[in-house]
C-alpha positions as a Markdown table, in Angstrom:
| # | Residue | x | y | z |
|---|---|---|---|---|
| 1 | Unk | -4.7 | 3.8 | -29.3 |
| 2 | Unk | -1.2 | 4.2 | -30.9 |
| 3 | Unk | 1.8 | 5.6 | -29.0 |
| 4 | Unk | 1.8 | 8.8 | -31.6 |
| 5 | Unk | -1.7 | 9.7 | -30.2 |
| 6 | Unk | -0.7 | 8.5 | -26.6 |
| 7 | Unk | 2.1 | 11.5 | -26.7 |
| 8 | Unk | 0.0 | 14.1 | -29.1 |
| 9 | Unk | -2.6 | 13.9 | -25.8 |
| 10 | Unk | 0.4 | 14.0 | -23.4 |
| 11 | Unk | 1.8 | 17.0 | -24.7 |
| 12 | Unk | -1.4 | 18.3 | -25.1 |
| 13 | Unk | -2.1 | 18.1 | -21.4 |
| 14 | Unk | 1.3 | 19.3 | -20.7 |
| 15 | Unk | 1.2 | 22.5 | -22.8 |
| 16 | Unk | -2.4 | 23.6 | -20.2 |
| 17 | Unk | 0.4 | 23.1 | -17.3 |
| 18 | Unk | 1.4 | 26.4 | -16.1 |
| 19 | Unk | 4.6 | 25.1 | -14.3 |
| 20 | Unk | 5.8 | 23.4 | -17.6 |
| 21 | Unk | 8.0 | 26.4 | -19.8 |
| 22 | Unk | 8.6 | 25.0 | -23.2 |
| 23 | Unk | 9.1 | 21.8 | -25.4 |
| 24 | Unk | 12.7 | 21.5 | -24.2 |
| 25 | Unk | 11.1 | 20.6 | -20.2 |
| 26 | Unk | 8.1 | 19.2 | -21.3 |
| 27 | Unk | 10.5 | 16.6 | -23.8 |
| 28 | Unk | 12.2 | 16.0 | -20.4 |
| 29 | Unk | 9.5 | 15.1 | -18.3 |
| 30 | Unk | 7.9 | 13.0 | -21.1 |
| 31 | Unk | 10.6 | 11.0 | -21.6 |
| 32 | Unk | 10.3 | 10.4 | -18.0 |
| 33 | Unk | 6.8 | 9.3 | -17.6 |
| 34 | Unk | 7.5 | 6.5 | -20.7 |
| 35 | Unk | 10.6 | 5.2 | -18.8 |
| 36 | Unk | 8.6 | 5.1 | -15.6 |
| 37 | Unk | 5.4 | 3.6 | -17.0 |
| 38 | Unk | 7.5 | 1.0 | -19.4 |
| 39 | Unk | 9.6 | -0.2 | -16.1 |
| 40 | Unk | 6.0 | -0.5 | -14.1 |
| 41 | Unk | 5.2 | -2.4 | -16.6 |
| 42 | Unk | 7.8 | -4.7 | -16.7 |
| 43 | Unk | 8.1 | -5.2 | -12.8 |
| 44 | Unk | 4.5 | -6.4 | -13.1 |
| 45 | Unk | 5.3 | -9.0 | -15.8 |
| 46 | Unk | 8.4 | -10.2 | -13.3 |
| 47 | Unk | 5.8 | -10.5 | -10.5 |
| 48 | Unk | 3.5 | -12.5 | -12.3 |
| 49 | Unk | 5.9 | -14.9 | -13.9 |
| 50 | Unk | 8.7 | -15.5 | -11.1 |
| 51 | Unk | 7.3 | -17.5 | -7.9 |
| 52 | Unk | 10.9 | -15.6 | -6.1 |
| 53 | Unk | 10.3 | -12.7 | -6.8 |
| 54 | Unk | 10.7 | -9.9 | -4.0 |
């Protein structure tokens, strides 16, 4: 699944949110969700590869 499609069903689900008003929030909160789920991602990469870590 490419990233395009990723966010077409991401906006998508956000547009059905009544507490979301407009593409100027939802861009927001999207760009909020890729940071979060990008620096998941790379806290689990750190886990697996340092012994020290945390």
């Amino acid at each position: 699944m490419s990233i395009s499609s990723v966010i077409k069903s991401i906006q998508d689900i956000m547009r059905k949110d009544a507490g979301v008003d407009g593409d100027a929030q939802r861009l927001g909160q999207m760009s909020w969700l890729l940071f979060l789920k990008v620096f998941d991602a790379q806290e689990e990469e750190l886990e697996f590869e340092l012994d020290d870590y945390r």
